[in-house]
C-alpha positions in Angstrom: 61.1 10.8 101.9 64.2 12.3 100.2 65.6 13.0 104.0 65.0 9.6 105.1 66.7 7.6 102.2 69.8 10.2 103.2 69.7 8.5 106.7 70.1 5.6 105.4 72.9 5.7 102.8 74.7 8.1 105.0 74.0 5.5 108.3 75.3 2.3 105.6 78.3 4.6 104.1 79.7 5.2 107.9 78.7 1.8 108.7 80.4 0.3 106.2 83.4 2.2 106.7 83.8 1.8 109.8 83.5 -2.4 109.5 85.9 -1.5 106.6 89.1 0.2 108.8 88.2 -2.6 111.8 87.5 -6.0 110.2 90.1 -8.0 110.3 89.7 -10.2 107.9 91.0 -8.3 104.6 88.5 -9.9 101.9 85.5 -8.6 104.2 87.4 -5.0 104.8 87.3 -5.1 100.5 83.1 -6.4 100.6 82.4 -3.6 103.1 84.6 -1.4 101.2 82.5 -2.0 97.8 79.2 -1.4 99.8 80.4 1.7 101.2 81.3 3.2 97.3 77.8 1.5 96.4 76.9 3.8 99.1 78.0 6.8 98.2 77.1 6.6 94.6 73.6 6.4 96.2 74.2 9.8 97.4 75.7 11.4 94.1 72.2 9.9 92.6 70.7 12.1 95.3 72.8 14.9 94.1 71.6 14.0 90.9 75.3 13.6 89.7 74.6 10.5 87.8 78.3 10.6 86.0 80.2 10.3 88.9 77.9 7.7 90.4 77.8 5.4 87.3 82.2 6.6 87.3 82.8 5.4 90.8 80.4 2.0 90.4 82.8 1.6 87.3 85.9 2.7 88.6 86.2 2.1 92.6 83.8 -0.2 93.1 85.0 -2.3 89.7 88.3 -2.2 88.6 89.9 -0.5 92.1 88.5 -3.5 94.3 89.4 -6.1 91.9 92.8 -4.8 91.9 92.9 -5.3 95.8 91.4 -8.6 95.9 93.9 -9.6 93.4 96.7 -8.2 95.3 95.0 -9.9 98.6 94.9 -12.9 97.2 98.3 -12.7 96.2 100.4 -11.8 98.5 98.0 -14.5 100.8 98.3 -12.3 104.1 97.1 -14.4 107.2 97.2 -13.6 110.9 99.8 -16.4 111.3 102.4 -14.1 109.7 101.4 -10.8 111.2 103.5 -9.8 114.4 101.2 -8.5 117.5 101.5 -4.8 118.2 103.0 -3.4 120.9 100.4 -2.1 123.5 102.2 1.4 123.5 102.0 1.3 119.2 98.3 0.9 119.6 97.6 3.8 122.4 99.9 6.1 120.3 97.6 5.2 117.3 94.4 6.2 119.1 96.1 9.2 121.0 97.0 10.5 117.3 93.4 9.4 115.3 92.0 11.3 118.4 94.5 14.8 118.0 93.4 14.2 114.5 90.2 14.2 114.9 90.2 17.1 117.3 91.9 19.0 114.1 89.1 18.5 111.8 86.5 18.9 114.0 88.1 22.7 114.9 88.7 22.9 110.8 85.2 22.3 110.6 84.0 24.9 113.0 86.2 27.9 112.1 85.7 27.3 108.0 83.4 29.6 106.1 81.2 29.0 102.9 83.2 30.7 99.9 80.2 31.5 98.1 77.2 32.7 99.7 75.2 33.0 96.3 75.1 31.5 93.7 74.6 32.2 89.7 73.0 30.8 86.6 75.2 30.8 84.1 73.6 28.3 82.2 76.0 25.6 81.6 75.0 22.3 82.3 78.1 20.7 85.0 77.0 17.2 84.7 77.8 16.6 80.7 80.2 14.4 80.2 81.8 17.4 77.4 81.7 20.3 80.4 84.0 17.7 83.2 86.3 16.0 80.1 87.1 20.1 79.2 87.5 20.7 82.8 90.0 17.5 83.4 92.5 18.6 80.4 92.2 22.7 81.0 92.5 22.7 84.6 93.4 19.7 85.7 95.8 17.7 83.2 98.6 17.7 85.4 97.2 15.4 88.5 95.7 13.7 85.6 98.9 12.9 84.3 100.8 12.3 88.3 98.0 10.0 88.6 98.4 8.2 85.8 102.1 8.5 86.5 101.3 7.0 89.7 98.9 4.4 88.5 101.6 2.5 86.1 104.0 2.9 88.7 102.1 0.7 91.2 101.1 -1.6 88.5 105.0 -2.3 87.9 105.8 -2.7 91.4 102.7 -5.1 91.8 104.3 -7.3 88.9 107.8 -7.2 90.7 106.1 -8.3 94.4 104.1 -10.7 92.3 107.3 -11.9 90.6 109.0 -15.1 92.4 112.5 -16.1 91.6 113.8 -19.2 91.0 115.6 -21.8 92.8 118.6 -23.0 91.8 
């Protein structure tokens, strides 16, 4: 049963993500986009990870998305203003997602597993104490860049938003 409902959210999650990158339409790109982290929250539940699925229903699929539609519905993109691309711009594209794809596929087959066994060392990893220690020992500094990065974007969203006035 457990295999089966992975089928599924795995079969919706590329689904999605795919109708995500190729929709044209950039308010359904953002719908399939919050199915697909609906999606994979389903599988951290599998994972039983249920902080980071409840964290990225919160954060990705709440505040991230709203953030785009705002910024969609904002800048009010239409295909009226969008130039055609170039047939050669659109073979070099697939030429490179393919060589791309070639590369990961050959990452995937030459990597290793690190760890071949694992411990107990009795710590529970899912406590909300255990990953907030983690973020501010370990991690605090891409905390901070992202952060850094976060109020950064929200500035220059404010200055494109900005219009100035005719005199």
């Amino acid at each position: 049963m457990i295999t089966i409902i992975f089928y599924i959210l795995a079969a919706i999650t590329l689904g999605t993500g795919l109708l995500t990158v190729l929709s044209k339409n950039p308010v359904h790109s953002a719908v399939y986009m919050i199915i697909c982290f609906f999606s994979i929250s389903g599988h951290f539940l599998m994972l039983n990870a249920l902080f980071l699925a409840v964290v990225n229903i919160v954060v990705y699929a709440g505040a991230i998305i709203v953030l785009l539609l705002f910024t969609l519905m904002l800048m009010n993109l239409s295909e009226q203003h969008e130039p055609k691309k170039k047939i050669i711009s659109r073979i070099a594209a697939a030429v490179s997602a393919c060589l791309m794809g070639v590369v990961l596929f050959a990452a995937l087959l030459k990597s290793v597993p690190v760890i071949e066994t694992y411990k107990s060392v009795g710590t529970d990893f899912q406590s909300v104490a255990v990953i907030g220690q983690v973020l501010l020992d370990e991690y605090f500094l891409p905390f901070e860049f992202a952060s850094i990065l976060l109020i950064t974007a929200m500035i220059g969203a404010v200055l494109i938003s900005k219009r100035e006035k005719k005199a």
